[in-house]
C-alpha positions in Angstrom: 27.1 87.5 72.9 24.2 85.1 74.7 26.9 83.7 76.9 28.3 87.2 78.3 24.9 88.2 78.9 24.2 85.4 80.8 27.5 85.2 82.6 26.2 89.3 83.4 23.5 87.7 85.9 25.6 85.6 88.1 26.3 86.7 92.0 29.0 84.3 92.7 32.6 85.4 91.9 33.7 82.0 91.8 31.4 80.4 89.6 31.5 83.7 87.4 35.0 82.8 87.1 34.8 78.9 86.2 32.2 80.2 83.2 35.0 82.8 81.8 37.9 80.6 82.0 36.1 77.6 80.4 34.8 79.9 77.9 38.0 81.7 76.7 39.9 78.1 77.4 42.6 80.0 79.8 45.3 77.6 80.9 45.5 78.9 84.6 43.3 80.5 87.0 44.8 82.2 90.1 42.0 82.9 93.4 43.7 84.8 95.8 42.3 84.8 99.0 42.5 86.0 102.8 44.1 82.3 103.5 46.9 80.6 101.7 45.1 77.9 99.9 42.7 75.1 100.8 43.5 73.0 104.1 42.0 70.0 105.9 40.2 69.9 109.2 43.4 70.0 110.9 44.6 73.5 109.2 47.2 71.7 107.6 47.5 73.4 104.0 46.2 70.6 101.2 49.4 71.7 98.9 48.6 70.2 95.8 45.5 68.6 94.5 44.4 66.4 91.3 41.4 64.8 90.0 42.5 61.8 91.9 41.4 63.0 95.2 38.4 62.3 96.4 36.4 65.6 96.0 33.8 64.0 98.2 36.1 64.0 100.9 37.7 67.7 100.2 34.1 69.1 99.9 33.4 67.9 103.6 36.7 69.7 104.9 34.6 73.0 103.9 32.4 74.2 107.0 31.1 77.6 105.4 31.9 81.2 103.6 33.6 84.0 105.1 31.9 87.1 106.3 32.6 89.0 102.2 32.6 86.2 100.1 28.9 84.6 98.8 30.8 81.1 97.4 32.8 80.2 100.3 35.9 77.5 100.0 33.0 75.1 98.7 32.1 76.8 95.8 36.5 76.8 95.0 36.6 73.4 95.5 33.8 72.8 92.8 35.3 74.9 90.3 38.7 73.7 90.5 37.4 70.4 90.0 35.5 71.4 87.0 38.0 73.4 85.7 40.4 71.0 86.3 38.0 68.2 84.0 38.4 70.9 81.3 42.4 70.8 81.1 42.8 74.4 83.1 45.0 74.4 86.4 43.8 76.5 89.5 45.8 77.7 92.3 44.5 79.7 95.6 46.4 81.7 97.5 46.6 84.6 99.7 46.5 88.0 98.0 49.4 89.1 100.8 52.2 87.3 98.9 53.6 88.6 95.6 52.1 87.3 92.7 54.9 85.9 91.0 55.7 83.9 93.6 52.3 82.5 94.1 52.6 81.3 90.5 56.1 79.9 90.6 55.1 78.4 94.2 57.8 79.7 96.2 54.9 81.1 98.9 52.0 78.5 100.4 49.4 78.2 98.1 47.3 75.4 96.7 47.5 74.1 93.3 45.2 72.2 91.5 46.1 70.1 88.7 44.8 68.4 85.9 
């Protein structure tokens, strides 16, 4: 009860989502998004990720939020590696493609996995 109430007061969708997956120990969490996934400086699409990257380095790739969001690709990149630490695999992806085949990855999307 004390952890929905405090999960009640949070603005960021993102970080509201790391708290509910960790908490109900979900296996997957899907992010769809106006892009197809997370990319590098050069717009070339970061495909898969694990904890072996350097999240450093990913986190400097990220230059700021879009005009709707309040968490930006920043805050995505933090919660993937978080929930990654806790066993859960994340995937973004855009919200144009059909959802089964952002999960069985036959559309663009990124993948993060633990």
């Amino acid at each position: 009860d004390y952890e929905i109430r405090h999960i009640s007061h949070f603005a960021d969708n993102d970080k509201l989502t790391e708290s509910l997956a960790i908490m109900l120990k979900v296996d997957r969490v899907i992010i769809l998004s106006n892009v197809d996934g997370f990319m590098d400086p050069d717009g070339k699409l970061l495909e898969r990720i694990t904890l072996k990257h350097d999240f450093e380095r990913l986190e400097s790739y990220c230059v700021g939020k879009s005009n709707r969001g309040t968490g930006g690709m920043l805050s995505k990149i933090r919660i993937a590696k978080t929930l990654m630490e806790n066993g859960t695999e994340m995937i973004i992806a855009n919200s144009a493609y059909e959802l089964a085949d952002v999960v069985t990855g036959k559309v663009p999307r990124t993948i993060f996995v633990p």
